[in-house]
C-alpha positions as MATLAB code, in Angstrom:
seq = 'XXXXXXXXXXXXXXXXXXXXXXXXXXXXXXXXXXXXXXXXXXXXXXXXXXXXXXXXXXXXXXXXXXXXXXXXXXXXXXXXXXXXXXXXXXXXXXXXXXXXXXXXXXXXXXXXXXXXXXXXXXXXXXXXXXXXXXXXXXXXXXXXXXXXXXXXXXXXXXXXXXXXXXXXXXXXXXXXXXXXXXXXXXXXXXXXXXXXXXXXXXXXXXXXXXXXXXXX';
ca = [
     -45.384   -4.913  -41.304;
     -43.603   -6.256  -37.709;
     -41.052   -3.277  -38.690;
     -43.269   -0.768  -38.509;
     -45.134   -1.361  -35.005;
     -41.651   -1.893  -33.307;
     -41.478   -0.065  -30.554;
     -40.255    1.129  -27.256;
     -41.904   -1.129  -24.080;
     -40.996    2.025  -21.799;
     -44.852    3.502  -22.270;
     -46.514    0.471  -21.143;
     -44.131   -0.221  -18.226;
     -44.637    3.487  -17.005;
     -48.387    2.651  -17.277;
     -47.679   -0.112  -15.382;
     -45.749    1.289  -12.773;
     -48.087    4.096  -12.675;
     -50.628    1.312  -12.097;
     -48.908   -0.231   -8.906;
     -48.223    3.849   -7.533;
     -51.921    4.241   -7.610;
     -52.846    0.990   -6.003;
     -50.912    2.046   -3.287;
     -52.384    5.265   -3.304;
     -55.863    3.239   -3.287;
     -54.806    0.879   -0.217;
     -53.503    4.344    1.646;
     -57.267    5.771    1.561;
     -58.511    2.229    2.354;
     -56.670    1.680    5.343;
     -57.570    5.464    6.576;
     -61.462    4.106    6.145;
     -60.709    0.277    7.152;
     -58.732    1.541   10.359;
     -62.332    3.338   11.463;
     -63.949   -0.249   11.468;
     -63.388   -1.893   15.106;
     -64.091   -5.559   13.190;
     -61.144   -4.997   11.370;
     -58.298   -4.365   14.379;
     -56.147   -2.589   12.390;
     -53.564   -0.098   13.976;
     -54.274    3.704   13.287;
     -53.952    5.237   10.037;
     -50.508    7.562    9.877;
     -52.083   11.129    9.616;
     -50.142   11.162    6.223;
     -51.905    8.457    4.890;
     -54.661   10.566    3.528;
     -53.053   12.767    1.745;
     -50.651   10.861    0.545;
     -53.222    8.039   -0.840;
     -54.806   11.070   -2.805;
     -51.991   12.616   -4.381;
     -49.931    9.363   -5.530;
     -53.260    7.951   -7.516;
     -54.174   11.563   -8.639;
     -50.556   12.000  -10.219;
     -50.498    8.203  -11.523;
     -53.355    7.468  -13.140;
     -52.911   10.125  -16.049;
     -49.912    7.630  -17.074;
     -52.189    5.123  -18.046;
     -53.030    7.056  -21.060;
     -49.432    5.699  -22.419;
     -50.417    1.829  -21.753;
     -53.567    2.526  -23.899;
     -51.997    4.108  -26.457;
     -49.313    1.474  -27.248;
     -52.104   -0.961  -26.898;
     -53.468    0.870  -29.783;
     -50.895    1.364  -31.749;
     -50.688   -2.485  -31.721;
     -54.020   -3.048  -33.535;
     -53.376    0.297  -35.508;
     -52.019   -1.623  -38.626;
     -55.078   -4.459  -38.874;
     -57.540   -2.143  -37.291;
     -57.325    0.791  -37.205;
     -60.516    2.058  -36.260;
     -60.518   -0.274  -32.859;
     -57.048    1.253  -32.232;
     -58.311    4.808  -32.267;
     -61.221    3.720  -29.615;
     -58.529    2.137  -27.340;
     -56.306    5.138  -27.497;
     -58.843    7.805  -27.232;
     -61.600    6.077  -24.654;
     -58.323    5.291  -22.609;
     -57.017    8.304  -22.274;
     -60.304   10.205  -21.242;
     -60.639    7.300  -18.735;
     -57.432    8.043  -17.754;
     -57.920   11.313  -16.620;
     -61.350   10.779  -15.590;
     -59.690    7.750  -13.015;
     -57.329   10.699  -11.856;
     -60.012   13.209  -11.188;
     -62.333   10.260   -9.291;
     -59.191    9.280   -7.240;
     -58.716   12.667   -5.906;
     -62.376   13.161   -5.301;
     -62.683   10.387   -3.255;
     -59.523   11.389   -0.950;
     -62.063   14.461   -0.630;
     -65.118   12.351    0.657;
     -63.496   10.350    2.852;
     -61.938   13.291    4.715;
     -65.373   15.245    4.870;
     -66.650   11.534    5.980;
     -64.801   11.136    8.736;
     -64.989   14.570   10.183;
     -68.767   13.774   10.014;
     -70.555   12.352   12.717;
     -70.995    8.265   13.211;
     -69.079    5.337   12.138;
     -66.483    5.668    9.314;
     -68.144    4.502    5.861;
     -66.657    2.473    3.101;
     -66.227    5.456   -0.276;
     -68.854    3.815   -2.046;
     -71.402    3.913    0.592;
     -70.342    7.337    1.651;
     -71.010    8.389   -1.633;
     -74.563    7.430   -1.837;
     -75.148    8.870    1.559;
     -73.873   12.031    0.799;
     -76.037   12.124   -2.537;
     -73.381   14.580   -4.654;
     -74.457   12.888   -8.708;
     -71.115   13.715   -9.918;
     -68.601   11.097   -8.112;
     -71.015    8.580   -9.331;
     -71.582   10.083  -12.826;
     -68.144    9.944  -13.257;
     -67.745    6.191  -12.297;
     -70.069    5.611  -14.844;
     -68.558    7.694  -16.950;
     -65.057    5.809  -16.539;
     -66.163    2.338  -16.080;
     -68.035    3.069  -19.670;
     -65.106    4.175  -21.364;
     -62.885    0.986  -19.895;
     -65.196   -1.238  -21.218;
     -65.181    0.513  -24.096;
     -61.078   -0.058  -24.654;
     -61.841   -3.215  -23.300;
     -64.017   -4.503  -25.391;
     -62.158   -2.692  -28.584;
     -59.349   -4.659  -27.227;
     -60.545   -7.903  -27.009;
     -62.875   -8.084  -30.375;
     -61.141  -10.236  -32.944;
     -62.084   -9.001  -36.364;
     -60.150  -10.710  -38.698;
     -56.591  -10.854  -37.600;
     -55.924   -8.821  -34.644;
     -52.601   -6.536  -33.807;
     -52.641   -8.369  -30.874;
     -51.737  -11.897  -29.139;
     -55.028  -13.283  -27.575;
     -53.610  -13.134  -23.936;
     -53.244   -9.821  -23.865;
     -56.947   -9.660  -25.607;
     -58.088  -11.692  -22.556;
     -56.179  -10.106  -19.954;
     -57.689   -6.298  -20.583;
     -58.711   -3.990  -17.779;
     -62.315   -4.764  -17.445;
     -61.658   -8.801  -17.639;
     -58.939   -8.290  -14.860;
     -60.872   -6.427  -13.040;
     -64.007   -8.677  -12.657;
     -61.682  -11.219  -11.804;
     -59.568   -9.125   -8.807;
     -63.148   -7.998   -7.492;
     -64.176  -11.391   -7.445;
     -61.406  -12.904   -5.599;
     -61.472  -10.108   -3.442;
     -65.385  -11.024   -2.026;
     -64.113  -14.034   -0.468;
     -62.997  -12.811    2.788;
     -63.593   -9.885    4.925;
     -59.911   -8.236    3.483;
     -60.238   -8.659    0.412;
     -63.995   -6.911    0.542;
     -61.963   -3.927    2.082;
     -59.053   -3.655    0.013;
     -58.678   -6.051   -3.527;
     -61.947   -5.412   -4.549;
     -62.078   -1.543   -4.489;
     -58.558   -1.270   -5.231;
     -59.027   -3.935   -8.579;
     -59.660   -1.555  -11.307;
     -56.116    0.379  -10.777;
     -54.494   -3.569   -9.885;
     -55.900   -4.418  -13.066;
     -54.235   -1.867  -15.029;
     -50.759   -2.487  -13.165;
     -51.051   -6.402  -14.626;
     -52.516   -5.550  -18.454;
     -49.982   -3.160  -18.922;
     -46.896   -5.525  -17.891;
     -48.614   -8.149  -19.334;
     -48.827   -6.343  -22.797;
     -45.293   -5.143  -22.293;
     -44.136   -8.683  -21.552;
     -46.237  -10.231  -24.907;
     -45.692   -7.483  -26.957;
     -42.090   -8.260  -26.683;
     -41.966  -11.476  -27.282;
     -43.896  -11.708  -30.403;
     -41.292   -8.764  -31.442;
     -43.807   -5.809  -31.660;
     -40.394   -4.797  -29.882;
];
C-alpha cells in the first residue's frame, strides 16, 4: 500500500513556493493601498508595485492546484471519494484565487484614481457595488472549506497524518487572520494576505509530513 502512494514532494513544494510568490504579490497591492493611509507613515509605493503585486499572485496561484492534488492523492487509497473533493474543489479554487487576485490589482487601481482617501480592497469593493469580486470570494472561500474540511474528516483511517489534517488552508487561515487583528499591521497586511500565507505553510507542511511517514 505505502508503495503505491510514493511519490515525488516537488508538486507540493511548487505549491508552496507558489504560495510565498503570491503573498508577496498580496503585500505588493497592500502596501500600494496601506502607503495611501497617513496613520500608517509608510514611504511611497514604487510605481511598479502595482503591477507587479497583480501579475506574481495571478501567475502563482494556479500552482496550488498541484499541492491539492498530492494532498489527494494521499487519501486516494483509504478514501477515495474525499480525495477526489480535495483535488477537484482545489483546483477550481485555485484558479478562481488567480482570477480574484488579478481583479483586485484592477480595483485598487480604478480606486485610487478615484476621488477621496485610498480604501482597503475589501471596503472598496462594497463601495463600488460590482456582485462578482464578492461572488467569487464566496465562491472560493466555499470551495477551500470544502478541501478543507474533506481534508481534515477522519473516516476510518485516513491517507493522512493528523497534522497535516489540522494544519489545512481554512484552519491556517483563521489562525493568520486572527493573529493578524492584534495590531494596526497586521490588520493591513497578515490578515488579508492569510489565505495565500496559509497555503505557502500547508503545502510545506504536507511536503515535510508526507515525507517522513514515507508517502515519499
Amino acid at each position: 500500500m505505502e508503495g503505491q502512494i510514493k511519490k515525488s514532494r516537488t508538486p507540493l513544494l511548487m505549491a508552496s513556493i507558489a504560495g510565498v510568490v503570491a503573498t508577496t504579490g498580496d503585500l505588493l497591492l497592500l502596501y500600494v493601498v496601506n502607503a495611501e493611509r497617513p496613520a500608517l507613515e509608510l514611504a511611497a509605493a514604487p510605481p511598479w508595485a502595482l503591477a507587479v503585486g497583480s501579475v506574481l499572485g495571478v501567475a502563482a496561484i494556479p500552482f496550488y492546484a498541484l499541492g491539492y492534488r498530492e494532498l489527494g492523492s494521499a487519501l486516494a487509497a483509504r478514501a477515495p471519494t474525499r480525495a477526489r473533493v480535495v483535488q477537484a474543489a482545489g483546483a477550481v479554487a485555485a484558479i478562481l484565487g488567480a482570477i480574484i487576485h488579478g481583479l483586485t490589482g484592477g480595483l485598487i487601481e480604478r480606486d485610487l484614481a478615484s476621488p477621496g482617501p485610498a480604501r482597503p480592497p475589501f471596503e472598496a469593493m462594497m463601495a463600488w457595488n460590482d456582485p462578482l469580486l464578492p461572488a467569487l470570494w464566496v465562491a472560493a472561500t466555499l470551495l477551500v472549506v470544502l478541501a478543507s474540511i474533506a481534508m481534515a474528516r477522519d473516516a476510518g483511517e485516513s491517507g493522512l497524518p493528523l497534522t497535516v489534517r489540522v494544519f489545512n488552508p481554512v484552519a491556517l487561515t483563521l489562525a493568520l487572520g486572527g493573529i493578524g487583528l492584534g495590531g494596526e499591521l497586521g490588520r493591513s497586511f497578515l490578515t488579508p494576505a492569510a489565505p495565500n500565507v496559509a497555503h505557502a505553510l500547508c503545502f510545506a507542511w504536507a511536503a515535510r509530513v508526507l515525507g517522513r511517514h514515507g508517502r515519499y
